[in-house]
C-alpha positions as CSV (number, residue, x, y, z in Angstrom):
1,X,16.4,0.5,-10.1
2,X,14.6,-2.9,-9.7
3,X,13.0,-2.7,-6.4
4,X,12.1,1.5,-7.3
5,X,9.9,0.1,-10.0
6,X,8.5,-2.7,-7.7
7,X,7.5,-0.3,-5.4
8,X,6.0,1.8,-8.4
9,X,3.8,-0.6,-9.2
10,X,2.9,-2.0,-6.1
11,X,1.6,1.4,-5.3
12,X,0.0,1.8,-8.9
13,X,-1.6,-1.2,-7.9
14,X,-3.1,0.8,-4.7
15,X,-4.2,3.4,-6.4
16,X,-6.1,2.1,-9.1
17,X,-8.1,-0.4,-7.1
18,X,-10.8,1.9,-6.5
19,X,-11.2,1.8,-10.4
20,X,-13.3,-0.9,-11.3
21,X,-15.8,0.9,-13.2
22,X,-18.3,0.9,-10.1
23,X,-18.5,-3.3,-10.7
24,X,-18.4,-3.5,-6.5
25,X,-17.8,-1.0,-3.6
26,X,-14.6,-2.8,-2.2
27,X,-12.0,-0.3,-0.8
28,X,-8.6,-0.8,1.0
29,X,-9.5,-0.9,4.5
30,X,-5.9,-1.2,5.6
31,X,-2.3,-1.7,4.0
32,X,0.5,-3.4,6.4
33,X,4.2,-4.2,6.7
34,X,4.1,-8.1,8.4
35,X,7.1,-9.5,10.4
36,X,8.3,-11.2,7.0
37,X,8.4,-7.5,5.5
38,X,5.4,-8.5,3.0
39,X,3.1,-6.2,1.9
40,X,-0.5,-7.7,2.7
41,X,-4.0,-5.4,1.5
42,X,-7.2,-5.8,3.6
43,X,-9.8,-5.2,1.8
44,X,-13.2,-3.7,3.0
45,X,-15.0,-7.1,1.6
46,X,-12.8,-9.4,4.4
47,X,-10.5,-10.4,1.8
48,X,-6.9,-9.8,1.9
49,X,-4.0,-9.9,-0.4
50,X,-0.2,-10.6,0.1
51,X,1.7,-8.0,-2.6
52,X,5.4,-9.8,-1.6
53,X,8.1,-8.4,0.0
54,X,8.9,-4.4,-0.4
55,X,11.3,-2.3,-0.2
56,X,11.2,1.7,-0.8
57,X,12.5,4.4,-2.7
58,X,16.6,4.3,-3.1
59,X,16.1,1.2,-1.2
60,X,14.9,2.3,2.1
61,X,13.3,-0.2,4.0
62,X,9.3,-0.2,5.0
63,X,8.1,0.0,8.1
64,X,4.7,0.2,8.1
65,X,2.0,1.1,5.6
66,X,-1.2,2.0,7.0
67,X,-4.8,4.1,5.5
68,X,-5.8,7.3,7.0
69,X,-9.4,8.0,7.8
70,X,-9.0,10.4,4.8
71,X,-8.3,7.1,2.4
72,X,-4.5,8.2,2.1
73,X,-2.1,5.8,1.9
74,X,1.0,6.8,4.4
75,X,4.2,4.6,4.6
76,X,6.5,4.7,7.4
77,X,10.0,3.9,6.6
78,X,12.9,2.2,9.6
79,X,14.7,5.6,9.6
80,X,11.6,7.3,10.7
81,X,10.6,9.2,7.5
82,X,6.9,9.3,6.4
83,X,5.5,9.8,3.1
84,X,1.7,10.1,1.3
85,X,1.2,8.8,-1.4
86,X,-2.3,9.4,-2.2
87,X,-5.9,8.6,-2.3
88,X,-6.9,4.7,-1.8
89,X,-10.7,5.5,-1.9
90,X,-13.1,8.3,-1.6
């Protein structure tokens, strides 16, 4: 239950950075999985950001997170399995 609502707001988190009231036009340029099985956020300013470790749904293990050239977030779990979780910017 603990690490399903990490991962709920770690993806929250995703979603909603785009909502900052128009204030600046930064946008996740990419989302990955490090060797240390952090979660770090490149940002389209340069900047990045470590979100700590994750781990997915019923505890699966992440792979890889990575943006579309649609803006959709898509992470790849170790068994293989993919899954969209939405818009990171438009």
């Amino acid at each position: 239950m603990k690490r399903t609502i990490i991962i709920f707001f770690l993806l929250l988190c995703l979603l909603l950075a785009g909502c900052d009231g128009g204030l600046n036009n930064d946008f996740i340029a990419k989302a990955e999985i490090n060797a240390r099985n952090e979660f770090i956020i490149f940002w389209s300013n340069g900047k990045n950001e470590n979100l700590g470790v994750v781990i997915g749904r019923h505890g699966k293990e992440v792979e890889n997170a990575d943006v579309n050239e649609d803006g959709e977030l898509i992470i790849t779990y170790a068994d293989g399995t993919n899954e969209q979780t939405g818009i990171t910017r438009k």
